[in-house]
C-alpha positions in Angstrom: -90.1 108.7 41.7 -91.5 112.4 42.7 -94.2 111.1 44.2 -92.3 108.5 45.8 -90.1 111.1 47.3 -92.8 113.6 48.3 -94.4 110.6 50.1 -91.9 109.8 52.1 -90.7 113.6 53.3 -94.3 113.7 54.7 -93.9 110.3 56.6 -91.2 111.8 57.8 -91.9 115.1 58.6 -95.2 113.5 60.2 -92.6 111.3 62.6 -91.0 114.6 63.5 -94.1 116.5 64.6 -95.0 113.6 66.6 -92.2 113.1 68.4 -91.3 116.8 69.3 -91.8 117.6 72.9 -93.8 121.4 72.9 -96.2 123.0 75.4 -99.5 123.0 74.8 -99.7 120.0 72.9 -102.3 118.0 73.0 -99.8 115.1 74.4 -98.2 116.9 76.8 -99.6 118.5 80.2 -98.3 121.4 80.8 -97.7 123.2 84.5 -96.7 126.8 84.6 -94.1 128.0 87.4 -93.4 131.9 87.4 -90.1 131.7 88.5 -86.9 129.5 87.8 -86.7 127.7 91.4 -89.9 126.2 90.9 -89.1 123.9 87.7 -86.8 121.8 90.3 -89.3 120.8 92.4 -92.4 120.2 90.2 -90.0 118.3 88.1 -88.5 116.6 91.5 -92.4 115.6 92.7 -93.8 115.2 89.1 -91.2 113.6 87.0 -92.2 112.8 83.3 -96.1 113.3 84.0 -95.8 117.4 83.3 -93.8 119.5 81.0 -92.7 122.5 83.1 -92.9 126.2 81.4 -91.1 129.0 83.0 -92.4 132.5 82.3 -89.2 134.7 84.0 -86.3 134.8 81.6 -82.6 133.6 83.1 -81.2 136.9 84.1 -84.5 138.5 84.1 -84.9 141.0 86.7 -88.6 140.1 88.3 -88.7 143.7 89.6 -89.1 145.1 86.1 -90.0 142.4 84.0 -93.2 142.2 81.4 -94.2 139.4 79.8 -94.3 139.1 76.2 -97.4 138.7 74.3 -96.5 135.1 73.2 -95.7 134.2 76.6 -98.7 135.1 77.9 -100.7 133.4 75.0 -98.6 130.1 75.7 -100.6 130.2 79.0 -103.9 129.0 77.2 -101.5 125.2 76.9 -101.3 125.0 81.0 -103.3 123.5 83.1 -101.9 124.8 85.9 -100.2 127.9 86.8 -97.6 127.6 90.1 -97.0 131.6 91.7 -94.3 132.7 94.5 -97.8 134.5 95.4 -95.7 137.5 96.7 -93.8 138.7 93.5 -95.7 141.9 91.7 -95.6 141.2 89.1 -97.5 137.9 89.6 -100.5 140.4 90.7 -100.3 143.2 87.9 -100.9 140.4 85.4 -102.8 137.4 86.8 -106.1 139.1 85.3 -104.5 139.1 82.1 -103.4 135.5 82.6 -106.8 134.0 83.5 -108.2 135.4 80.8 -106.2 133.7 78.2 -106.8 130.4 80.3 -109.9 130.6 82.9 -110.0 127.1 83.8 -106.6 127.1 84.7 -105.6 126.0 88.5 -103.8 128.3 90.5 -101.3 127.4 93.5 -100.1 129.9 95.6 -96.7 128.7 96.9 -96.7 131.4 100.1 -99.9 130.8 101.1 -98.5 128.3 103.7 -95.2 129.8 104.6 -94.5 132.2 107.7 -94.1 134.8 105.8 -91.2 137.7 106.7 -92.6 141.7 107.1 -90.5 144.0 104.9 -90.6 147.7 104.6 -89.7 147.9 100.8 -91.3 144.4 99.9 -91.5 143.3 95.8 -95.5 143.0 96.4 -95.5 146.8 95.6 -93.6 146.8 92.6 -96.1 147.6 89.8 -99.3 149.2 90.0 -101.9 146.4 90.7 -105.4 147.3 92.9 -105.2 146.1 96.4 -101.3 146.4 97.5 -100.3 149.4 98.9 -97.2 151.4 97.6 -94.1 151.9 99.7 -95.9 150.7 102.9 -94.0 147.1 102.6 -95.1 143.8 103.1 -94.3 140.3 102.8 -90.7 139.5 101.4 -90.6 137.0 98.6 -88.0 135.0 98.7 -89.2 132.1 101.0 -88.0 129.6 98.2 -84.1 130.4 99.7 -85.1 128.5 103.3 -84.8 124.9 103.2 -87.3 124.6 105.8 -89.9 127.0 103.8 -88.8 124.4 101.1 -90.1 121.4 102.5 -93.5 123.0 102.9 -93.1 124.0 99.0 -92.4 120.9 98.0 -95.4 119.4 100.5 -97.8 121.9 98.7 -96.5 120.8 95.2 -97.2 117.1 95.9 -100.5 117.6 97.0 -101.1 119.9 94.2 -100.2 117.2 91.5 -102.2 114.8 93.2 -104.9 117.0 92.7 -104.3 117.1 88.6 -103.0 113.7 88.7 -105.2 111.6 91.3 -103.9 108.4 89.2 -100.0 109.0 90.2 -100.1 109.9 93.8 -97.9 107.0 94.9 -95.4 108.1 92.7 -95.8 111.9 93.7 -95.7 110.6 97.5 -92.4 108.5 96.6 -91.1 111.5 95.0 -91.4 113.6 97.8 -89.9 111.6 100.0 -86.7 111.7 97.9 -86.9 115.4 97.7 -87.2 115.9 101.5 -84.0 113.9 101.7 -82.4 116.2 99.0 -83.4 119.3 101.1 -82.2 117.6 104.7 -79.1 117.0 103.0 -79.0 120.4 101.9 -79.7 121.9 105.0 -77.4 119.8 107.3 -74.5 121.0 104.3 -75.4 124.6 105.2 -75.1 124.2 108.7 -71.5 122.3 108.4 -70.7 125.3 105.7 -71.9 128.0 108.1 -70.5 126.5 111.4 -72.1 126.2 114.7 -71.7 130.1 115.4 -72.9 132.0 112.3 -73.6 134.8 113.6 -72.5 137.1 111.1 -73.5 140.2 108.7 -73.4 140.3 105.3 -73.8 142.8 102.3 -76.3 142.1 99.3 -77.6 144.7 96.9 -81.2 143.4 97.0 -82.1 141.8 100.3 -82.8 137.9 99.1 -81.4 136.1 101.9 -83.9 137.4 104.5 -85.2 133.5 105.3 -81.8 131.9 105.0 -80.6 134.6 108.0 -83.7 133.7 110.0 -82.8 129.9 109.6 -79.1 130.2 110.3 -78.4 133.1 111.9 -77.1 135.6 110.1 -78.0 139.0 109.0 -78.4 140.5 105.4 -77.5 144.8 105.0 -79.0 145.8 101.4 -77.2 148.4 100.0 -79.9 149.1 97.4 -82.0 152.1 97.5 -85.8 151.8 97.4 -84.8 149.6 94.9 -82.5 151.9 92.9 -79.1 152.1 93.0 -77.2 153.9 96.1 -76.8 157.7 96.3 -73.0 158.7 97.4 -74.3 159.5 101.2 -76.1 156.2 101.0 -72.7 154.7 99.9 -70.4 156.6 102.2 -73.0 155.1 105.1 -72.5 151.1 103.8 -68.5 152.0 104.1 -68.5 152.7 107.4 -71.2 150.0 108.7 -69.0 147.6 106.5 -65.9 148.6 108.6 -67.7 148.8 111.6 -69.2 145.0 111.9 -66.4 144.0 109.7 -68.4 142.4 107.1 -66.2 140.1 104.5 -69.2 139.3 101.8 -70.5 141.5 99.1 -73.3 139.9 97.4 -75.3 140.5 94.3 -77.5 139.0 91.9 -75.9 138.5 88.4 -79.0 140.7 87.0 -77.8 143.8 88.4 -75.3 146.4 87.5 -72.4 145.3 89.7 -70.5 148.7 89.5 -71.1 150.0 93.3 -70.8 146.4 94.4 -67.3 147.0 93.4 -66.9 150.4 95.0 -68.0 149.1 98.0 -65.7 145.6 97.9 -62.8 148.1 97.1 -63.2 150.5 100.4 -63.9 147.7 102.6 -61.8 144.8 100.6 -64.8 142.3 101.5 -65.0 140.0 98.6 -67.2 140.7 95.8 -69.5 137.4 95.4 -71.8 137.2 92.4 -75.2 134.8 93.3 -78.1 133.4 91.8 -81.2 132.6 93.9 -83.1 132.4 90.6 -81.3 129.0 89.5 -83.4 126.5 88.2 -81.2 124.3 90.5 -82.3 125.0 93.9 -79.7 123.1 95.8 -76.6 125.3 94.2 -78.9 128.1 94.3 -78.9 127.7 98.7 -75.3 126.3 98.4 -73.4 128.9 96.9 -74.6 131.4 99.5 -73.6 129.0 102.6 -70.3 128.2 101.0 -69.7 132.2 100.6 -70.4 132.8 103.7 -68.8 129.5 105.8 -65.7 130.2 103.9 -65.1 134.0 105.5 
């Protein structure tokens, strides 16, 4: 009876371990995104052909964060690694990532995208060899444009296609269905925004930079070289707040929201908390346009 029983835990246990969906393996393929917004569109274009890992944390501020060892070791179960191609720290580890996995393909996201000049750009966070420190350079957050997206997603099929020669009518069919889902998205914005936009709004760290260019409006940071405000700093964002009469406060939910308040006191714009690291990239864009459309 024992042995009967001891049999039949390992069937069991056997079914379990077979069944369990985990990167790296050897059933599953397994793509690597750096960032959150990605998973939507690989998993848009790919569907159930690739198991998506996500190396940055929800509420993980990409400015600061480090991987953990485990992370990084999880790396050796991808066969493909998708990078915002502008984030630091992308570049302070990708040595240490290609050395857990040297075979596997790289696709640099920005590498396509017409790219926005910054003078305090996240390329210089962290001390990797060949990007200059507090000289600027290309601002990162392309993802937030649905017209940068529709190149993404472009990029994404043909990069699949690449791993996956097999499905490439699926991945074409796919696409098709996300362009829709961004055209949709886009034309929502516009209705959201209304036909004169033109507008200012405040935003601790500058993450609507492509959004502005698409629909006319302008982003004010009220960070400080990446730091929190000083008090002149502050007393400086009052009275350009008053001045162009700016309703909208934004900030990301991963930073301390204390001088956001300040500021939404002394000017009585509206405090608005965002996310343009959501998994979902639709609310991700919609939140901001409905913010903004409804002021």
């Amino acid at each position: 009876m024992k042995r009967y029983s001891l049999c039949l835990l390992i069937a069991l246990l056997a079914l379990v371990s077979c069944g369990r969906r985990t990167p790296g393996s050897s059933a599953e393929r397994v793509i690597t995104v750096t960032i959150p917004p990605f998973e939507w569109f690989v998993e848009q274009i790919g569907g159930d052909d690739f198991l998506v890992n996500v190396l940055l944390p929800p509420g993980a501020d990409h400015h600061i964060w480090e991987p953990l060892p485990a992370q990084i070791n999880a790396l050796s179960g991808s066969e493909a690694l998708i990078m915002n191609g502008q984030l630091g720290f992308e570049h302070a580890w990708m040595d240490r990532f290609m050395q857990v996995n040297p075979g596997m393909k790289v696709l640099d996201l920005s590498r396509n995208i017409e790219l926005i000049m910054t003078e305090d750009a996240d390329q210089d966070d962290g001390d990797h060899e060949g990007h200059d420190h507090g000289h600027g350079g290309p601002d990162p957050h392309y993802w937030m444009s649905p017209s940068a997206a529709r190149i993404m997603a472009r990029d994404i099929r043909n990069f699949l296609t690449e791993l996956n020669p097999a499905s490439a009518e699926k991945y074409d069919s796919n696409l098709a269905a996300v362009n829709r889902r961004i055209t949709e998205v886009d034309s929502l914005v516009r209705a959201a925004l209304g036909h004169d936009p033109h507008r200012t709004v405040m935003i601790f760290h500058p993450a609507l930079a492509y959004m502005g260019r698409d629909y006319g409006f302008e982003q004010v940071s009220f960070e400080d070289e990446g730091k929190s405000p000083s008090p002149a700093r502050m007393k400086e964002l009052i009275d350009l707040a008053r001045e162009k009469e700016i309703k909208i406060i934004f900030i990301q939910a991963e930073y301390d929201v204390r001088n956001a308040q300040s500021l939404s006191i002394e000017t009585g714009a509206e405090l608005i908390v965002i996310n343009p690291m959501n998994s979902e990239w639709p609310e991700a864009v919609m939140e901001v346009a409905k913010a903004i459309g409804q002021k």
